[in-house]
C-alpha positions in Angstrom: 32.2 -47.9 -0.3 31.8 -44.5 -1.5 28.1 -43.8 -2.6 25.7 -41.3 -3.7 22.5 -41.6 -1.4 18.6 -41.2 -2.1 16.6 -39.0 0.1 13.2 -38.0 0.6 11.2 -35.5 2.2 11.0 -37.6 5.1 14.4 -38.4 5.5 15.8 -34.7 4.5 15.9 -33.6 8.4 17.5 -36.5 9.8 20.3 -37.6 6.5 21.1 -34.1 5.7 20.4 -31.6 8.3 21.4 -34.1 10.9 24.7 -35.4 9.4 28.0 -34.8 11.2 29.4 -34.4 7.3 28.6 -31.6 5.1 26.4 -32.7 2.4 25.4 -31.6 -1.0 22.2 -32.2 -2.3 21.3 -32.5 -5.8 17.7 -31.2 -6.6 17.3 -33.4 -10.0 14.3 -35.4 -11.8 14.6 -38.2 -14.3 13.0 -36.0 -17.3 15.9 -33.5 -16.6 18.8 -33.7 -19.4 21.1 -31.5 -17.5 21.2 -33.5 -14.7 21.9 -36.5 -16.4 25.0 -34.5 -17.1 25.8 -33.9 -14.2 25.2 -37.4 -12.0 28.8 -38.9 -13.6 30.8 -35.9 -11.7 28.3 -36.5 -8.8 29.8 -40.3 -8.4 33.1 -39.6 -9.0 33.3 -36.6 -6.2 31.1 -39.2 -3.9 34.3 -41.4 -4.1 36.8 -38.8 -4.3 35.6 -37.2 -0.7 34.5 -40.2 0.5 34.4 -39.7 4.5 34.6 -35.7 4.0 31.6 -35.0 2.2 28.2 -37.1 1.5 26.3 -36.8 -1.8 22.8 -36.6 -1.9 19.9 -36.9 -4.2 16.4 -35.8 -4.1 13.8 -36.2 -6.7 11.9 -33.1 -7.1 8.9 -34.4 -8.7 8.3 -37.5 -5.9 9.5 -35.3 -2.9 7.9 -31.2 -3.3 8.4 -30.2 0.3 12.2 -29.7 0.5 12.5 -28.0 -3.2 9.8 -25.6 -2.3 11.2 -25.2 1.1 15.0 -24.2 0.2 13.9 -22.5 -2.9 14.9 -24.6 -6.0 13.4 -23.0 -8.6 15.7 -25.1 -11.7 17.3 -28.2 -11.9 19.5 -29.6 -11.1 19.8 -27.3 -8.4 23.0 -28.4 -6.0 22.9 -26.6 -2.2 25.3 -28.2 0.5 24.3 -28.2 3.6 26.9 -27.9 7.2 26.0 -28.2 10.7 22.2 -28.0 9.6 22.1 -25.1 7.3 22.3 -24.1 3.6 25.7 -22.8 3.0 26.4 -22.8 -0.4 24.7 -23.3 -3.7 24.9 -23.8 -7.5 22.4 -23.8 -10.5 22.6 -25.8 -13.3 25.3 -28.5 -14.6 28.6 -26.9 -13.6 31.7 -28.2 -14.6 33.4 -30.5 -11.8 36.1 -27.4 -10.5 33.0 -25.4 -9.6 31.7 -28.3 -7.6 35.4 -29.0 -6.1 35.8 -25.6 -5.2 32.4 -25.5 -3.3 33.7 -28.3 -1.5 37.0 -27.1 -0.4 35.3 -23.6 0.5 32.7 -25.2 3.2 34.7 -28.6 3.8 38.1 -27.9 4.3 
């Protein structure tokens, strides 16, 4: 079953750096309207490209390292990752084509 997973600091390098899929994080906090806007196009792309691409989410305000480390200055911030390293990234909550089209650029 498709699924959107939780990581944290500690489990950044090995879920997302280390997966054989691409994966696209989403930097996001509870307090953050925005990305409560955008979590309901998160699950339905997690299902969508089930197998292709994994969905992840990291809370900013529980894990600091990883945002500070790639960057994320606002939220929800949404980078996905390939072989390891950054390769793409979007600010804010984008409509779902934006998100689908970052897929298909780095995952196809």
């Amino acid at each position: 079953m498709a699924g959107i997973i939780n990581v944290t600091d500690d489990q950044f390098e090995s879920a997302v750096l280390g997966s054989d899929t691409p994966v696209i994080v989403d930097f996001w906090a509870p307090w953050c309207g925005p990305c409560k806007a955008i979590a309901p196009v998160l699950e339905e792309l997690a299902g969508e490209y089930d197998g292709k691409v994994t969905i992840a989410k990291i809370n900013v305000d529980d894990n600091p390292q990883t945002p500070s480390k790639f960057g994320v200055r606002g939220i929800p911030t949404l980078i996905m990752f390939k072989g390891g390293e950054a390769v793409d990234q979007v600010v804010g909550a984008v409509p779902k084509s934006q998100l689908v089209a970052m897929i298909d650029r780095n995952a196809g």
